[in-house]
N, C-alpha and C positions, 0 to 999 in steps of 0.2 A: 317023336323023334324027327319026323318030318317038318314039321315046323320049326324045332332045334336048329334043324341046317339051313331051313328060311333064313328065318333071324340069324345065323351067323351072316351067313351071302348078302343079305341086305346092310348089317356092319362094314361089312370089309368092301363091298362097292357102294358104299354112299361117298366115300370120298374123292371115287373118281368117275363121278356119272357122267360128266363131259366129253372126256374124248383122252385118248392116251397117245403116245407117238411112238410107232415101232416101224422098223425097218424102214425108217423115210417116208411113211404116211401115217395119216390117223386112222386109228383102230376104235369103232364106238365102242363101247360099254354096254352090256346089255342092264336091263332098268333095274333099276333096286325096286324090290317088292315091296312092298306096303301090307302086311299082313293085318287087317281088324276087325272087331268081333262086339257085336252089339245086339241086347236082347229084342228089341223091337224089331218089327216088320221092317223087308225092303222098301215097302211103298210109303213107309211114314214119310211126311216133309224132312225130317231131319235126316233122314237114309237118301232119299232124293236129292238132297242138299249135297253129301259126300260123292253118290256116285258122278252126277252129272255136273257137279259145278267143281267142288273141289278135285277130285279127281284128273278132271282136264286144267283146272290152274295150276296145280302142280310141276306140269310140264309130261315130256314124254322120257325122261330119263328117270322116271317113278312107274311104279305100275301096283296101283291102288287094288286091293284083293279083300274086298268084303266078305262079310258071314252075317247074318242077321238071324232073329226069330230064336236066338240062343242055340243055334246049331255048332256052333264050334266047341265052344266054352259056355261051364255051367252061371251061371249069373253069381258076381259075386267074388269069383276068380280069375276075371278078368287083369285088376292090377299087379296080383302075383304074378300070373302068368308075363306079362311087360316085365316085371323088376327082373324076371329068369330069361328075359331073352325068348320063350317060348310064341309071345305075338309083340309085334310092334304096334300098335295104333287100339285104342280103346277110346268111347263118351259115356261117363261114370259120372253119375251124381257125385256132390261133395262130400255124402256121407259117406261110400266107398271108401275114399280118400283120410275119414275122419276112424276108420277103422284103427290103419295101423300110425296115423297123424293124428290126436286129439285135436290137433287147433282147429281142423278144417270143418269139427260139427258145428262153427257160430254159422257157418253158410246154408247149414239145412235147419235150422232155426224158426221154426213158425214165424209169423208175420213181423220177420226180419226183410227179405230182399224182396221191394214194393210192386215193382211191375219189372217188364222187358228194358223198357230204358233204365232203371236202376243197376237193375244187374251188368249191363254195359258200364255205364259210368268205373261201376266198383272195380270191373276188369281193366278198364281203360287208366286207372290213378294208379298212386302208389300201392294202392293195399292192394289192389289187383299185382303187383312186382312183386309181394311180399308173400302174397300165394304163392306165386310162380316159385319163388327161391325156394319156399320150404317144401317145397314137390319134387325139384330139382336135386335137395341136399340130402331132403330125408327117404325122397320116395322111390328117385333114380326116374323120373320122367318130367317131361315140358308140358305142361298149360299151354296150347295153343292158343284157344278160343273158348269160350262160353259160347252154349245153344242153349236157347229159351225154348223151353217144352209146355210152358200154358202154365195156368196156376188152379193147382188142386184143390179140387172139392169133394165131396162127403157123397158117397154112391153107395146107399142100401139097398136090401129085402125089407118087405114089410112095409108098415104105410106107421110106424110109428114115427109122432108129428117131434121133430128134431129143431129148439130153439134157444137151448143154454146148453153147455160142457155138461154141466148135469146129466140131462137129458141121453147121454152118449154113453152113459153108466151100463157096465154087462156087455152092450155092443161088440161082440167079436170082428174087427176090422182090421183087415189083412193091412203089413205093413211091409217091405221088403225087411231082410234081417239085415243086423248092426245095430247097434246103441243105440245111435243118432237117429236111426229110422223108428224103432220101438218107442223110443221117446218122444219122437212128434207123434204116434198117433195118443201115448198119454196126456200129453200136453192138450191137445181136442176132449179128454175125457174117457177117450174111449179103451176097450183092452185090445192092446195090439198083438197080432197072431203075426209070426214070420211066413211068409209062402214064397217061391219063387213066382215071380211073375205070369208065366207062362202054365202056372195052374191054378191062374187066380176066378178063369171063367168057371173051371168046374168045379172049383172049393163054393163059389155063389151058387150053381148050380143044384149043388146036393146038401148045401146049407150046414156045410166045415166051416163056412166064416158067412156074418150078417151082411158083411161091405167092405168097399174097397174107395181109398182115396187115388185118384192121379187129374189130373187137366182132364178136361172135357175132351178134346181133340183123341186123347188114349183111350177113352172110354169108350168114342165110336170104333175107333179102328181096332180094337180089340173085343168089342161088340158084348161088352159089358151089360148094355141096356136091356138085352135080350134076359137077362137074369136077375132082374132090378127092376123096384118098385120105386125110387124115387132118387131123386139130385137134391144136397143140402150144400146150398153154396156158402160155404163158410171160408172160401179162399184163405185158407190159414198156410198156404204155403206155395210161393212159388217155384215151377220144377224146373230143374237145369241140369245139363249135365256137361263136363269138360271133356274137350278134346285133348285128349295124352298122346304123346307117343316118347318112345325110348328114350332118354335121355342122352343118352351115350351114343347113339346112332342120331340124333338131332345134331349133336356138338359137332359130329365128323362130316358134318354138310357144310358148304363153304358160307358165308356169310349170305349171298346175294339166295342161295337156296333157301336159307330159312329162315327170312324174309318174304319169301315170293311163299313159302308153305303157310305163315304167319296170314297174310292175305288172301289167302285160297279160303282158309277156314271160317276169316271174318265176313269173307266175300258169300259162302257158301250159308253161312246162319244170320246174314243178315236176311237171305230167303227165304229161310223156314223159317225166321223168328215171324215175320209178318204173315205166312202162310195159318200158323199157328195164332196169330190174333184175329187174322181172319176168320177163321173157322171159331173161334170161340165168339165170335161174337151171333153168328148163326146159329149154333151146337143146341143154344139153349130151347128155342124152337122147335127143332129136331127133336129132341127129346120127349120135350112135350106131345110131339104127334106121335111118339110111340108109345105113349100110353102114361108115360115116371111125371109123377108128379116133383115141380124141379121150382123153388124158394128158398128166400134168405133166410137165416136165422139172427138171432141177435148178436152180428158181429161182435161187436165194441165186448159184450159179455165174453164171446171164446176168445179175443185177444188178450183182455186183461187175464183172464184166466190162465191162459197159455203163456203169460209175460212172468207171472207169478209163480208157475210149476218152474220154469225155464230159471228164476233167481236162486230157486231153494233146491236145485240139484248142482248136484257134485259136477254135474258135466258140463255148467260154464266157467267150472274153475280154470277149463286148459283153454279159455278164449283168451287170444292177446288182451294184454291192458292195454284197455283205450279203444278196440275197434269194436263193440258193439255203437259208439258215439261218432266214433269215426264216420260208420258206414250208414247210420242214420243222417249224417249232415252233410251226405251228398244228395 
Protein backbone atom coordinates (compact mmCIF):
# COMPACT_ATOMS: atom_id res chain seq x y z
CA UNK A 1 0.00 0.00 0.00
CA UNK A 2 2.83 2.26 0.76
CA UNK A 3 4.31 2.11 -2.26
CA UNK A 4 0.85 2.38 -4.09
CA UNK A 5 0.62 6.04 -2.79
CA UNK A 6 4.52 6.43 -3.77
CA UNK A 7 3.83 5.69 -7.25
CA UNK A 8 0.81 7.61 -7.26
CA UNK A 9 2.82 11.05 -5.78
CA UNK A 10 5.45 10.37 -8.08
CA UNK A 11 2.68 10.45 -11.18
CA UNK A 12 0.89 13.36 -10.25
CA UNK A 13 4.27 15.41 -9.53
CA UNK A 14 6.33 14.57 -12.26
CA UNK A 15 4.73 17.00 -14.38
CA UNK A 16 5.44 19.76 -12.11
CA UNK A 17 8.85 19.24 -10.61
CA UNK A 18 9.96 22.84 -11.63
CA UNK A 19 8.28 25.22 -9.76
CA UNK A 20 4.53 26.24 -9.57
CA UNK A 21 3.15 30.06 -9.19
CA UNK A 22 0.90 30.82 -6.38
CA UNK A 23 0.08 33.82 -4.62
CA UNK A 24 2.59 36.03 -6.64
CA UNK A 25 5.71 33.83 -5.97
CA UNK A 26 7.03 30.49 -6.64
CA UNK A 27 6.29 27.65 -4.70
CA UNK A 28 8.95 24.55 -5.37
CA UNK A 29 7.64 21.15 -5.60
CA UNK A 30 8.84 18.65 -3.44
CA UNK A 31 11.03 15.76 -5.69
CA UNK A 32 9.17 13.02 -7.35
CA UNK A 33 10.41 9.89 -5.79
CA UNK A 34 12.15 7.28 -7.76
CA UNK A 35 11.12 4.18 -6.19
CA UNK A 36 13.68 0.94 -7.65
CA UNK A 37 14.46 -2.37 -6.78
CA UNK A 38 17.25 -4.64 -8.02
CA UNK A 39 18.38 -8.10 -6.92
CA UNK A 40 22.07 -7.53 -6.68
CA UNK A 41 24.24 -5.97 -4.13
CA UNK A 42 24.53 -2.11 -3.42
CA UNK A 43 28.19 -2.29 -3.88
CA UNK A 44 28.02 -3.86 -7.32
CA UNK A 45 29.46 -1.28 -10.16
CA UNK A 46 26.07 -1.29 -11.74
CA UNK A 47 24.32 -0.18 -8.13
CA UNK A 48 27.28 2.35 -7.70
CA UNK A 49 26.65 3.57 -11.18
CA UNK A 50 22.70 4.38 -10.11
CA UNK A 51 23.42 5.76 -6.69
CA UNK A 52 26.31 8.14 -7.29
CA UNK A 53 26.26 9.05 -10.95
CA UNK A 54 22.69 8.75 -12.19
CA UNK A 55 20.98 9.76 -9.17
CA UNK A 56 22.88 13.21 -9.03
CA UNK A 57 22.33 13.54 -13.11
CA UNK A 58 18.92 13.46 -12.68
CA UNK A 59 18.72 16.63 -10.99
CA UNK A 60 17.22 17.53 -7.51
CA UNK A 61 13.59 17.66 -8.44
CA UNK A 62 14.05 13.55 -8.38
CA UNK A 63 14.82 11.66 -5.43
CA UNK A 64 16.22 8.30 -6.53
CA UNK A 65 15.12 5.72 -3.64
CA UNK A 66 16.95 2.30 -4.04
CA UNK A 67 16.41 -1.28 -2.67
CA UNK A 68 19.04 -3.82 -3.49
CA UNK A 69 20.08 -7.49 -2.50
CA UNK A 70 16.18 -8.48 -3.36
CA UNK A 71 14.91 -6.68 -0.19
CA UNK A 72 11.84 -4.99 -1.58
CA UNK A 73 10.59 -7.23 -4.28
CA UNK A 74 10.94 -11.09 -4.78
CA UNK A 75 13.15 -11.44 -8.23
CA UNK A 76 11.06 -11.85 -11.06
CA UNK A 77 8.26 -9.55 -10.07
CA UNK A 78 9.76 -6.77 -10.42
CA UNK A 79 8.07 -5.71 -13.95
CA UNK A 80 4.51 -6.52 -12.70
CA UNK A 81 5.09 -4.69 -10.06
CA UNK A 82 6.11 -1.26 -12.69
CA UNK A 83 3.22 -2.18 -15.11
CA UNK A 84 0.69 -1.76 -11.38
CA UNK A 85 2.16 1.35 -10.57
CA UNK A 86 3.48 -0.47 -7.33
CA UNK A 87 7.61 0.64 -8.15
CA UNK A 88 8.77 2.97 -10.72
CA UNK A 89 12.28 2.23 -11.71
CA UNK A 90 13.70 -1.60 -12.36
CA UNK A 91 17.30 -3.21 -14.37
CA UNK A 92 15.83 -6.56 -15.70
CA UNK A 93 17.57 -8.78 -17.94
CA UNK A 94 15.70 -9.10 -21.50
CA UNK A 95 14.38 -12.38 -20.63
CA UNK A 96 12.17 -10.82 -17.80
CA UNK A 97 10.83 -8.75 -20.53
CA UNK A 98 10.56 -11.91 -23.01
CA UNK A 99 8.12 -13.35 -20.16
CA UNK A 100 5.10 -11.67 -20.85
CA UNK A 101 6.82 -10.21 -24.59
CA UNK A 102 7.96 -13.18 -26.61
CA UNK A 103 10.07 -11.10 -28.92
CA UNK A 104 12.51 -9.83 -26.39
CA UNK A 105 13.93 -13.70 -25.80
CA UNK A 106 16.31 -13.15 -29.38
CA UNK A 107 18.14 -10.65 -26.68
CA UNK A 108 19.05 -13.52 -24.27
CA UNK A 109 20.02 -15.80 -26.90
CA UNK A 110 23.32 -17.57 -26.37
CA UNK A 111 26.20 -16.28 -28.45
CA UNK A 112 23.98 -13.65 -30.02
CA UNK A 113 25.06 -10.11 -28.43
CA UNK A 114 29.09 -10.23 -29.02
CA UNK A 115 30.78 -8.09 -26.48
CA UNK A 116 29.89 -4.41 -24.52
CA UNK A 117 30.36 -2.53 -27.62
CA UNK A 118 27.72 -4.54 -29.46
CA UNK A 119 25.32 -4.45 -27.28
CA UNK A 120 25.44 -0.56 -27.38
CA UNK A 121 25.48 -0.35 -31.02
CA UNK A 122 22.17 -2.55 -30.88
CA UNK A 123 20.65 0.07 -28.33
CA UNK A 124 21.96 2.94 -30.07
CA UNK A 125 20.15 1.79 -34.00
CA UNK A 126 17.03 1.40 -35.01
CA UNK A 127 16.35 -2.13 -33.52
CA UNK A 128 17.44 -0.63 -30.26
CA UNK A 129 13.85 1.96 -31.21
CA UNK A 130 12.00 -1.04 -31.90
CA UNK A 131 12.79 -2.55 -28.51
CA UNK A 132 11.97 0.61 -26.91
CA UNK A 133 8.30 0.75 -28.69
CA UNK A 134 7.42 -2.68 -27.98
CA UNK A 135 8.13 -2.22 -24.18
CA UNK A 136 6.39 0.98 -24.29
CA UNK A 137 3.12 -0.59 -26.19
CA UNK A 138 3.10 -3.88 -24.84
CA UNK A 139 4.73 -3.51 -21.49
CA UNK A 140 3.75 0.07 -20.27
CA UNK A 141 7.49 0.99 -19.58
CA UNK A 142 10.63 2.97 -21.23
CA UNK A 143 14.03 1.39 -22.09
CA UNK A 144 16.30 3.94 -20.87
CA UNK A 145 19.73 2.30 -21.24
CA UNK A 146 21.49 -0.97 -21.45
CA UNK A 147 24.10 -2.02 -18.59
CA UNK A 148 26.61 -4.49 -19.51
CA UNK A 149 27.06 -6.98 -16.57
CA UNK A 150 30.15 -9.14 -18.10
CA UNK A 151 29.66 -12.31 -20.14
CA UNK A 152 28.78 -15.46 -18.52
CA UNK A 153 30.53 -18.33 -17.95
CA UNK A 154 30.17 -21.99 -16.69
CA UNK A 155 30.89 -22.12 -12.52
CA UNK A 156 30.83 -25.74 -11.16
CA UNK A 157 31.34 -28.32 -8.21
CA UNK A 158 33.47 -30.99 -8.83
CA UNK A 159 36.55 -31.23 -11.02
CA UNK A 160 34.62 -32.90 -13.80
CA UNK A 161 36.87 -31.89 -17.10
CA UNK A 162 33.99 -29.63 -19.20
CA UNK A 163 34.79 -29.41 -23.24
CA UNK A 164 31.77 -30.17 -25.52
CA UNK A 165 27.75 -29.45 -24.63
CA UNK A 166 27.94 -33.09 -24.30
CA UNK A 167 30.05 -33.00 -21.53
CA UNK A 168 27.20 -30.77 -19.55
CA UNK A 169 24.87 -33.80 -19.89
CA UNK A 170 22.94 -34.45 -16.14
CA UNK A 171 24.75 -31.27 -14.85
CA UNK A 172 22.19 -29.56 -12.67
CA UNK A 173 22.86 -25.79 -13.37
CA UNK A 174 20.85 -23.23 -11.78
CA UNK A 175 19.36 -20.85 -14.26
CA UNK A 176 17.09 -17.88 -13.08
CA UNK A 177 13.28 -18.96 -14.09
CA UNK A 178 11.40 -17.94 -17.45
CA UNK A 179 11.75 -19.80 -20.81
CA UNK A 180 14.31 -17.75 -22.01
CA UNK A 181 16.41 -18.38 -19.03
CA UNK A 182 15.81 -22.28 -18.93
CA UNK A 183 16.53 -22.55 -22.42
CA UNK A 184 19.84 -20.93 -22.42
CA UNK A 185 21.12 -23.12 -20.05
CA UNK A 186 19.78 -26.23 -22.54
CA UNK A 187 21.27 -24.65 -25.22
CA UNK A 188 25.02 -25.25 -23.17
CA UNK A 189 23.72 -28.77 -22.75
CA UNK A 190 23.14 -28.69 -19.41
CA UNK A 191 19.66 -29.24 -17.15
CA UNK A 192 18.54 -26.13 -16.12
CA UNK A 193 17.23 -25.90 -12.42
CA UNK A 194 15.08 -22.38 -11.77
CA UNK A 195 16.57 -20.78 -8.26
CA UNK A 196 16.27 -17.33 -7.26
CA UNK A 197 19.39 -15.74 -7.27
CA UNK A 198 19.84 -14.93 -3.78
CA UNK A 199 19.91 -18.74 -3.00
CA UNK A 200 22.17 -19.70 -5.46
CA UNK A 201 25.24 -19.74 -2.91
CA UNK A 202 23.58 -22.35 -0.64
CA UNK A 203 21.84 -24.40 -3.38
CA UNK A 204 26.04 -24.94 -4.36
CA UNK A 205 26.71 -25.18 -1.04
CA UNK A 206 24.62 -28.19 -0.07
CA UNK A 207 24.74 -29.48 -3.54
CA UNK A 208 20.65 -28.88 -4.74
CA UNK A 209 22.52 -27.66 -7.96
CA UNK A 210 26.09 -28.72 -9.55
CA UNK A 211 26.61 -24.89 -10.91
CA UNK A 212 25.81 -21.73 -11.79
CA UNK A 213 26.34 -19.51 -14.81
CA UNK A 214 26.72 -15.49 -14.62
CA UNK A 215 30.00 -13.06 -15.52
CA UNK A 216 32.94 -13.48 -13.61
CA UNK A 217 32.47 -9.96 -11.93
CA UNK A 218 28.92 -11.64 -10.03
CA UNK A 219 30.69 -14.73 -9.11
CA UNK A 220 33.17 -12.79 -6.92
CA UNK A 221 30.78 -10.42 -5.54
CA UNK A 222 28.39 -12.99 -4.70
CA UNK A 223 31.35 -15.13 -3.61
CA UNK A 224 30.41 -18.01 -5.54
CA UNK A 225 34.06 -19.44 -5.56
CA UNK A 226 33.96 -20.26 -2.10
CA UNK A 227 31.56 -23.17 -3.20
CA UNK A 228 33.17 -24.14 -6.60
CA UNK A 229 35.60 -26.10 -7.94
CA UNK A 230 36.14 -24.67 -11.17
CA UNK A 231 35.34 -21.75 -14.09
CA UNK A 232 34.51 -23.26 -17.77
CA UNK A 233 34.70 -20.28 -19.81
CA UNK A 234 32.29 -20.98 -22.46
CA UNK A 235 31.20 -17.14 -22.71
CA UNK A 236 28.00 -18.41 -24.22
CA UNK A 237 26.19 -15.46 -23.17
CA UNK A 238 26.61 -11.96 -22.59
CA UNK A 239 24.53 -10.39 -19.43
CA UNK A 240 22.62 -7.14 -19.45
CA UNK A 241 20.14 -5.80 -18.10
CA UNK A 242 17.60 -2.55 -18.98
CA UNK A 243 16.92 0.19 -17.29
CA UNK A 244 12.78 0.58 -17.16
CA UNK A 245 10.91 2.85 -15.44
CA UNK A 246 7.03 3.64 -15.85
CA UNK A 247 6.00 4.56 -18.87
CA UNK A 248 3.22 6.73 -17.94
CA UNK A 249 5.19 8.63 -15.38
CA UNK A 250 8.17 8.96 -18.09
CA UNK A 251 5.59 10.56 -20.75
CA UNK A 252 4.37 13.23 -17.90
CA UNK A 253 8.14 14.66 -17.69
CA UNK A 254 8.64 17.45 -19.96
CA UNK A 255 10.77 16.72 -22.83
CA UNK A 256 14.20 18.49 -21.49
CA UNK A 257 13.59 15.93 -18.37
CA UNK A 258 13.72 12.93 -20.16
CA UNK A 259 16.30 13.55 -21.95
CA UNK A 260 18.63 14.81 -19.09
CA UNK A 261 17.23 11.01 -17.49
CA UNK A 262 18.17 9.42 -20.96
CA UNK A 263 21.75 10.65 -20.24
CA UNK A 264 22.01 10.16 -16.63
CA UNK A 265 21.71 6.34 -17.34
CA UNK A 266 24.09 6.29 -20.47
CA UNK A 267 26.21 8.48 -18.43
CA UNK A 268 25.91 6.18 -15.29
CA UNK A 269 26.71 2.58 -17.43
CA UNK A 270 29.14 3.81 -19.47
CA UNK A 271 30.90 3.46 -15.75
CA UNK A 272 30.14 0.25 -14.86
CA UNK A 273 30.22 -1.03 -18.14
CA UNK A 274 34.20 -0.46 -18.08
CA UNK A 275 34.40 -1.21 -14.46
CA UNK A 276 32.94 -4.56 -15.34
CA UNK A 277 35.72 -5.15 -18.17
CA UNK A 278 37.89 -4.17 -15.93
CA UNK A 279 37.50 -6.61 -13.45
CA UNK A 280 37.04 -9.40 -15.80
CA UNK A 281 39.87 -9.18 -17.21
CA UNK A 282 41.74 -9.64 -13.67
CA UNK A 283 38.84 -12.11 -12.22
CA UNK A 284 40.39 -14.88 -14.08
CA UNK A 285 43.51 -14.81 -11.86
CA UNK A 286 41.87 -14.29 -8.88
CA UNK A 287 40.24 -17.15 -9.27
CA UNK A 288 42.91 -19.16 -9.84
CA UNK A 289 44.45 -18.20 -6.57
CA UNK A 290 41.56 -19.47 -4.78
CA UNK A 291 42.11 -22.66 -5.69
CA UNK A 292 38.97 -23.25 -9.14
CA UNK A 293 40.55 -24.51 -11.81
CA UNK A 294 39.28 -21.82 -14.62
CA UNK A 295 39.75 -23.11 -18.87
CA UNK A 296 38.33 -22.78 -22.11
CA UNK A 297 36.41 -25.30 -23.68
CA UNK A 298 35.88 -25.95 -27.15
CA UNK A 299 33.97 -22.83 -28.05
CA UNK A 300 33.17 -22.94 -31.67
CA UNK A 301 31.55 -26.75 -30.50
CA UNK A 302 28.91 -25.02 -27.66
CA UNK A 303 28.22 -22.39 -30.26
CA UNK A 304 27.37 -24.42 -33.11
CA UNK A 305 25.60 -26.59 -30.71
CA UNK A 306 23.63 -23.78 -29.13
CA UNK A 307 23.00 -22.17 -32.67
CA UNK A 308 21.34 -25.56 -33.52
CA UNK A 309 18.96 -26.15 -30.23
CA UNK A 310 18.16 -22.23 -30.77
CA UNK A 311 16.76 -23.08 -34.77
CA UNK A 312 14.76 -26.10 -33.87
CA UNK A 313 12.79 -24.57 -30.81
CA UNK A 314 9.56 -23.13 -30.97
CA UNK A 315 10.98 -20.06 -29.13
CA UNK A 316 12.62 -18.34 -32.22
CA UNK A 317 9.42 -18.53 -33.80
CA UNK A 318 8.35 -15.08 -32.01
CA UNK A 319 11.81 -13.41 -33.03
CA UNK A 320 11.21 -10.47 -35.54
CA UNK A 321 11.79 -11.47 -39.16
CA UNK A 322 14.94 -10.36 -40.06
CA UNK A 323 16.63 -9.27 -36.67
CA UNK A 324 18.59 -12.31 -35.80
CA UNK A 325 20.71 -10.86 -39.39
CA UNK A 326 20.02 -7.64 -38.39
CA UNK A 327 21.75 -7.70 -35.22
CA UNK A 328 24.53 -9.81 -36.53
CA UNK A 329 25.66 -7.12 -39.14
CA UNK A 330 26.23 -4.53 -36.73
Amino acid sequence: MKLKMMRGLSAAGAALVAATMFAGGAVAQDPVKLTFADVTQANAPRSVALTDIFAKEIGDEFEFEPYFGGTLLKQGSELTAIRRGNLDMALLPPSDLANQVPEFSILSAAYLVRDADHLNKIFESDIGEEFRQLAREELGVEILAPAYYGTRQVNLRGDKKIQTPEDMNGIKLRMPGGESWQFLGESIGANPVPMPYTEVYTGLQTGVIDGQDNPLPNDKQMKFYEVTDQIVLTSHNVGFGLLLINADLFASLSEEQQERMRAAAQKAFEWSDQQYLDQEEDLVEFFKQEGLEVYTPDVEAFRKYSNQKYRESSLSDSWPDGMLERINAL
